[in-house]
C-alpha positions as CSV (number, residue, x, y, z in Angstrom):
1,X,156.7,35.3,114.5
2,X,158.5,37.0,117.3
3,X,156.7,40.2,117.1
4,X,153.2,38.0,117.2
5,X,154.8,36.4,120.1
6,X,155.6,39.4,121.9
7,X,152.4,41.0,121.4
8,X,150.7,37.9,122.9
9,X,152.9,38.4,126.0
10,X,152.5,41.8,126.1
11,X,148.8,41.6,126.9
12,X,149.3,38.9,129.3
13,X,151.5,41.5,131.0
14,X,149.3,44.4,131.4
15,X,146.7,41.7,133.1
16,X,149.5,41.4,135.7
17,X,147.1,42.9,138.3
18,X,144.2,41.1,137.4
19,X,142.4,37.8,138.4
20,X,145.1,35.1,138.3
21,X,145.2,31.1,138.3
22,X,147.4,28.7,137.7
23,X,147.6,25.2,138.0
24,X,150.3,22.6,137.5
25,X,149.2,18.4,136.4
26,X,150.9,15.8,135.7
27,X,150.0,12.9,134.0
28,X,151.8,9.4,133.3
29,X,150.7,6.5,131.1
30,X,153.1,3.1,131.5
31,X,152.1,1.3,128.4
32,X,152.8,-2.2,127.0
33,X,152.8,-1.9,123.3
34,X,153.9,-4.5,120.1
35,X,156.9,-3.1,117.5
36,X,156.3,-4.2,114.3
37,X,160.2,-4.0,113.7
38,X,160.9,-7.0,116.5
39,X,157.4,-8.7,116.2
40,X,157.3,-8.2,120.2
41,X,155.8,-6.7,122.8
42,X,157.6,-4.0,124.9
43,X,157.1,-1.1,128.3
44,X,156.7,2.4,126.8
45,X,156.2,5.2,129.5
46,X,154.8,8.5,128.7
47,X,154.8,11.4,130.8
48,X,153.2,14.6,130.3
49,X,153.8,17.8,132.9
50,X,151.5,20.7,131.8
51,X,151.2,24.1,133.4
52,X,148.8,26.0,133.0
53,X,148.0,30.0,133.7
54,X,144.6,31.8,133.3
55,X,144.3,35.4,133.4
56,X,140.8,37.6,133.7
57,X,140.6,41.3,134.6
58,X,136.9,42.0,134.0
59,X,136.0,41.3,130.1
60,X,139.7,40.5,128.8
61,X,140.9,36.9,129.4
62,X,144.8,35.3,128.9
63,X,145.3,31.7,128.7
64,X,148.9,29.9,128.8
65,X,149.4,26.3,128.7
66,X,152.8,24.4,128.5
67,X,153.9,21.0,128.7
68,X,157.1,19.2,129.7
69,X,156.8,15.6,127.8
70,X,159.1,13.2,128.3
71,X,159.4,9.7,125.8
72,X,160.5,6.2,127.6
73,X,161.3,2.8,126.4
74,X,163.9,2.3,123.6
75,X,162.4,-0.4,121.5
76,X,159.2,1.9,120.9
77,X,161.1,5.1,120.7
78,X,163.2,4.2,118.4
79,X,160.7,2.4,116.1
80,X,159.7,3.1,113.2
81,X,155.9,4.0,114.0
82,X,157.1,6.3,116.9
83,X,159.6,7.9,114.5
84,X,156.4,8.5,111.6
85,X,154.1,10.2,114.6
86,X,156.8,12.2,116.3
87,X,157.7,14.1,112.7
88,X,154.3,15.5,112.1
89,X,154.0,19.2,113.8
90,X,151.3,21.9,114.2
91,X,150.2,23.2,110.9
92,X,151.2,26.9,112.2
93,X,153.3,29.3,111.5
94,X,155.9,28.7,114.3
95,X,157.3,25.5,115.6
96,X,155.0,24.7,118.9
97,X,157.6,22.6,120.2
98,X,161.0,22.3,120.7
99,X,163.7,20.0,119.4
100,X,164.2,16.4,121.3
101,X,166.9,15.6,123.7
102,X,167.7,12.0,123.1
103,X,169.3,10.2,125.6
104,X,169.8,6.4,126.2
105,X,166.2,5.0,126.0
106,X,164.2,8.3,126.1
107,X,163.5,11.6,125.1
108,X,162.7,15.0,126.5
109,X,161.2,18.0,124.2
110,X,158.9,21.5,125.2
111,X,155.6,22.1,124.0
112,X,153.4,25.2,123.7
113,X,149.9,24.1,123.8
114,X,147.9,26.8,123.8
115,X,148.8,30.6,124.0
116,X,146.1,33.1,123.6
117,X,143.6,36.2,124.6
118,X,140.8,38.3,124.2
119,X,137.9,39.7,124.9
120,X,134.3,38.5,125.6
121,X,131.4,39.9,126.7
122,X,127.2,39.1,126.3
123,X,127.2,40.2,122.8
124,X,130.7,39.7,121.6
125,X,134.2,37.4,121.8
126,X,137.2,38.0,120.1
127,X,140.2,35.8,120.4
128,X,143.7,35.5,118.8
129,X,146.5,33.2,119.4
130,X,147.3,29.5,119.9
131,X,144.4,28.4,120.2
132,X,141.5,25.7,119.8
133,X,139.0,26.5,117.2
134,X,135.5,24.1,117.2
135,X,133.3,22.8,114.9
136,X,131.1,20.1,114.9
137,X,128.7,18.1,117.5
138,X,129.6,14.7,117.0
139,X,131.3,13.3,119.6
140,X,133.0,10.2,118.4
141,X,134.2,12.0,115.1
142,X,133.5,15.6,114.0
143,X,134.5,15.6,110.1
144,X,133.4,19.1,109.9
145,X,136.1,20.0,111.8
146,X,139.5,20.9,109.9
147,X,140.8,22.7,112.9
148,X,141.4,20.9,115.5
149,X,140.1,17.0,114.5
150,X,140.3,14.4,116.7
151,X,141.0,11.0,116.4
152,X,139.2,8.3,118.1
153,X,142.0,6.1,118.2
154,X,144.1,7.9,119.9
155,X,145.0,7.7,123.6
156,X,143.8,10.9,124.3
157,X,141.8,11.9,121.7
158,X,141.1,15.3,123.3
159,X,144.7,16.3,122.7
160,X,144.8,18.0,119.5
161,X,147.3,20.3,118.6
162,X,146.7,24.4,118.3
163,X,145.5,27.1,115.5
164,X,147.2,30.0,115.2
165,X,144.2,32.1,114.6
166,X,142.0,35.0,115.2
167,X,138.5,33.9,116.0
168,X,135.4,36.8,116.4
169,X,131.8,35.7,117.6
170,X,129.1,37.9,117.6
171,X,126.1,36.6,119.6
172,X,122.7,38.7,118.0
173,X,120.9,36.8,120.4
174,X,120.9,34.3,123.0
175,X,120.0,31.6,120.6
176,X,122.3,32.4,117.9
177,X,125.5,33.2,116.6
178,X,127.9,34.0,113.6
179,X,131.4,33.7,113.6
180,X,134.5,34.1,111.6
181,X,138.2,32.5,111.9
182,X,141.4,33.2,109.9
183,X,144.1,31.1,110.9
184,X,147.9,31.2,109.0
185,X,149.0,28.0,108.3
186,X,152.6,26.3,108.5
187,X,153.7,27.1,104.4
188,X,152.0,31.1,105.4
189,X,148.6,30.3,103.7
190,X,145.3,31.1,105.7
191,X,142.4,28.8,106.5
192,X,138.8,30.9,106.8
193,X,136.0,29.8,108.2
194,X,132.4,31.3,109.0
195,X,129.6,30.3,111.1
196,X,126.3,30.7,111.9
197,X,124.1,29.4,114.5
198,X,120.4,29.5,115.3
199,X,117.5,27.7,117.1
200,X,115.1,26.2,114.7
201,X,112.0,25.2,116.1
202,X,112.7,22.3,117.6
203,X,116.4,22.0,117.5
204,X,119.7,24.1,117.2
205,X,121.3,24.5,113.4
206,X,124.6,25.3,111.8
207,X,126.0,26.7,108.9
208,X,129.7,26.2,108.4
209,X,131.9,27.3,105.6
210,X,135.7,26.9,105.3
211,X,137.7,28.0,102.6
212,X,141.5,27.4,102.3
213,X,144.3,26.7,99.0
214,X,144.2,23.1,99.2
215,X,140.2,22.9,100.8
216,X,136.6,23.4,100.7
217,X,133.9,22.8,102.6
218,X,130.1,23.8,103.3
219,X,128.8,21.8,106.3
220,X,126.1,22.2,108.7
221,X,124.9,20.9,111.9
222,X,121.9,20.0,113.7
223,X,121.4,19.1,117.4
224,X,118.2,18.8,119.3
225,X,116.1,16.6,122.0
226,X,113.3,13.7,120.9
227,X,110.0,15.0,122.0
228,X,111.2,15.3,125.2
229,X,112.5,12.1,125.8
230,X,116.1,12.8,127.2
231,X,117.3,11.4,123.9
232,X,119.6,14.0,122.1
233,X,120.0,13.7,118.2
234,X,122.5,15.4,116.5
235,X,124.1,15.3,113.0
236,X,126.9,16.9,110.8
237,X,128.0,16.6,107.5
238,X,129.9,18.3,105.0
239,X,130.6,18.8,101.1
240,X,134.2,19.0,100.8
241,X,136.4,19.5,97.4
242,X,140.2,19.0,97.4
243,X,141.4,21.6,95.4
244,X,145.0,19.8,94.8
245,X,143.3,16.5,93.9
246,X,140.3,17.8,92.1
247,X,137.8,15.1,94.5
248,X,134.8,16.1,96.0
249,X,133.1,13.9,98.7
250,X,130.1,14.1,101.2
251,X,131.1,13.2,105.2
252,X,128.6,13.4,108.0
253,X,127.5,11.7,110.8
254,X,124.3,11.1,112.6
255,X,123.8,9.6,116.1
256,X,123.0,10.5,119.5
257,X,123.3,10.3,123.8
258,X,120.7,9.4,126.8
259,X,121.4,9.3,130.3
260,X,119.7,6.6,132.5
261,X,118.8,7.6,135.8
262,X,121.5,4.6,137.3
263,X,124.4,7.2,135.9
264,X,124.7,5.2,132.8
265,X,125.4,6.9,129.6
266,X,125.3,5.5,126.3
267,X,126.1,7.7,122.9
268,X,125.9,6.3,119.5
269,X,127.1,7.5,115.8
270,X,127.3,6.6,112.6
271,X,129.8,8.2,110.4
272,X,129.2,7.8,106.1
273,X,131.2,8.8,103.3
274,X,130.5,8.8,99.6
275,X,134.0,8.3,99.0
276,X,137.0,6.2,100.4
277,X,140.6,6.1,100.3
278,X,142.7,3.5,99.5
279,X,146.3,4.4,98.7
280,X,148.6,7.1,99.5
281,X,148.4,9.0,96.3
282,X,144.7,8.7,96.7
283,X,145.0,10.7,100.2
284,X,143.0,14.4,100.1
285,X,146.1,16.8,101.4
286,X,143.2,19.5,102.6
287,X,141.4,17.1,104.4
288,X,143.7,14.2,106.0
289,X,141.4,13.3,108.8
290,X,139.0,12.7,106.5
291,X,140.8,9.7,104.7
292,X,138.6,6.7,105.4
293,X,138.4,3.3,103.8
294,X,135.2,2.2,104.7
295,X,131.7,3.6,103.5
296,X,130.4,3.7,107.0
297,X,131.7,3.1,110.2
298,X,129.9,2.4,113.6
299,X,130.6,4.1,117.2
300,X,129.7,3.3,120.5
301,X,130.3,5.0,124.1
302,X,129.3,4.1,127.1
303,X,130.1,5.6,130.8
304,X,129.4,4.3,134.5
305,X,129.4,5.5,137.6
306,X,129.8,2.3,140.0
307,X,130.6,4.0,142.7
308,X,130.9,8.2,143.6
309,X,134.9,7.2,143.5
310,X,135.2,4.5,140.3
311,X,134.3,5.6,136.9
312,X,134.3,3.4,134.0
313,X,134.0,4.0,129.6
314,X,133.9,2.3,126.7
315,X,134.1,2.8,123.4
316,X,134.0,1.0,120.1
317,X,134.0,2.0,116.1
318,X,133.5,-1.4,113.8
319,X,134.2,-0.7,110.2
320,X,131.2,-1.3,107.9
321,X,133.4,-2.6,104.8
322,X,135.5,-5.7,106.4
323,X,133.8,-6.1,110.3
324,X,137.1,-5.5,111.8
325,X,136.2,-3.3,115.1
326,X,138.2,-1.7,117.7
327,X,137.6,-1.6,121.4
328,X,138.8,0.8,124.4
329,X,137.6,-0.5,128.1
330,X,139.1,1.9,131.4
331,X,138.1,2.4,134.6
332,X,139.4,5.7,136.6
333,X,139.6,5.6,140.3
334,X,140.0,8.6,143.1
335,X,142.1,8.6,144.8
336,X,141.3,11.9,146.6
337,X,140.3,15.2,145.1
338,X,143.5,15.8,142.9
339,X,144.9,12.5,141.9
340,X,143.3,9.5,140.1
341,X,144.6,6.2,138.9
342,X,143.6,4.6,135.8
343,X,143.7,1.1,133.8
344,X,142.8,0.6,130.4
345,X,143.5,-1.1,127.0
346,X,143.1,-0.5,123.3
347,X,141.9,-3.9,121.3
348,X,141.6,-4.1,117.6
349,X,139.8,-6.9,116.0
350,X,139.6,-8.4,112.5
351,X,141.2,-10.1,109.6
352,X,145.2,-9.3,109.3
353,X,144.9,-7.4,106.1
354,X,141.9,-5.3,107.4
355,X,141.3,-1.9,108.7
356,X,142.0,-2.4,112.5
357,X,142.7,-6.1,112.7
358,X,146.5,-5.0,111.4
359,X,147.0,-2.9,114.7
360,X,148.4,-5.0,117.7
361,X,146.5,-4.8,121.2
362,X,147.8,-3.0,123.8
363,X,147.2,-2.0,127.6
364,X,148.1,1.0,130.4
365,X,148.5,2.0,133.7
366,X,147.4,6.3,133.9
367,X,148.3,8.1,136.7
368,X,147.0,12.0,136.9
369,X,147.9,14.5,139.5
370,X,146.8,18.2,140.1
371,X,148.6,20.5,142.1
């Protein structure tokens, strides 16, 4: 690990003398949350400060990115759900973060988000490193994606922990590419994947393949505009097999955006599987973002621009099987060219024993400052 490390640095190094940029950001999210342990509501603070350094001398690139987070509000902190999502780690080979400092109601721990470089030019890109590797063009779920998933439940969805991986493109042409990604996992396996991309007539396609101990997939992708509408389609899917529990099941989604001329955006998705997943034991260990309990689920996002300073997004998923639906409203104000302020909530609907209507509602306050 320390000899991967060090390599990694060294070539940031030697780009001493090269194109430089750094920036620093810092963003807070007061929340007020329920704990299942107290059956109450309670103020949960979350601060995140990230730095972040980009270097570039001609075709050879270095990217750094470190945050500082700090945990506030004892009953959250110390409940149980908060203890469950703070264990998991980044399926690499190295820890990414460093161990909590606990202290009255809070904590404080280090994180390496990303740490990588490479090379890139018209024909070619090579990368290796902490990095983020992407697959899929959905963009409320990409279930082709065993990388770097996302989940559109979270707060941030966006924020999706690392690879540690070496990732080569090769470009043929300027409508196509094929790729390929080895990436060592946390127990010293590897994850492959390959790629390749073309323009098919009337829209772009995919071929993806990933191959792991515990996972396989073939999946593809398709993305393209209606007849020259505005409307863009896309679609994904994928075969996977769980090695470890000997199940195979289809995932894909199909959906797509449009843009009105009054800034409003409006993307839809629909996300199928031929199999769902009830009970732990049930749970595919190769593909855990792929655990669903529903058949098909519905997405919804929607974005306006009310004013050039006031921005405002929903979204919403409703779960085919039992109707219960979730809900995340937020506008985003400037406040000048590096700071904005935010509100927002996160609403689940539903029965108490179904999918989302279990989950308790909760709200926030988001500050966000670059510097």
């Amino acid at each position: 690990m320390k000899r991967r490390l060090a390599a990694l640095l060294l070539m940031a190094c030697s780009l001493a003398g090269a194109e430089q940029e750094m920036t620093f950001e810092n963003t807070n999210f007061t929340l007020t949350l329920p704990v299942v342990e107290t059956d109450e509501r309670a103020w949960y603070n979350y601060n995140r400060f990230r730095i972040t350094a980009h270097v570039r001398e001609e075709n050879w690139f270095a990217t750094a990115i470190g945050d500082l987070q700090h945990h506030l509000g004892r009953a959250v902190v110390r409940s149980d759900a908060f203890t469950a999502a703070d264990a998991l780690r980044s399926d690499t080979p190295f820890a990414t973060r460093t161990e909590a400092v606990e202290y009255g109601e809070g904590r404080l721990y280090g994180r390496l988000y990303r740490l990588y470089g490479g090379y890139a030019d018209e024909r070619h890109r090579v990368s290796a490193g902490l990095q983020k590797i992407s697959m899929g063009v959905g963009r409320i779920w990409n279930p082709t994606d065993l990388f770097n998933p996302k989940n559109p439940l979270a707060l941030e969805p966006d924020e999706v922990d690392g690879v540690f991986a070496l990732a080569y493109t090769y470009a043929p042409g300027t409508l196509s590419q094929i790729g390929a990604v080895a990436a060592q996992r946390a127990d010293g396996s590897f994850k492959y994947a390959a790629r390749a991309k073309g323009y098919l007539s009337v829209a772009d396609a995919a071929l993806n393949a990933i191959e792991a101990d515990d996972v396989r997939m073939i999946g593809y992708e398709l993305e393209g505009e209606l007849m020259s509408t505005g409307v863009e389609l896309r679609s994904e899917g994928g075969w996977f097999e769980d090695k470890l529990l000997r199940t195979r099941f289809f995932q894909g989604v199909a959906g797509g955006d449009y843009t009105f001329e009054n800034t409003l955006s409006v993307t839809l998705e629909w996300l199928y599987t031929s199999r769902t997943f009830e009970r732990e034991p049930d749970l595919p260990a190769g593909a855990p973002d792929n655990r669903v309990r529903s058949r098909g689920y519905g997405g919804a996002a929607a974005g306006y621009e009310f004013d050039p300073l006031l921005y405002g997004t929903l979204s919403a998923i409703i779960s085919a099987r039992d109707g219960s639906f979730y809900l995340a409203p937020a506008l985003r104000y400037s406040l000048d060219d590096d700071m904005s302020l935010g509100v927002g909530g996160m609403f689940y609907g539903g029965e108490p024993q179904s999918e989302f209507g279990s989950y308790g509602q909760s709200g926030y306050v988001n500050l966000r400052v670059t510097f």
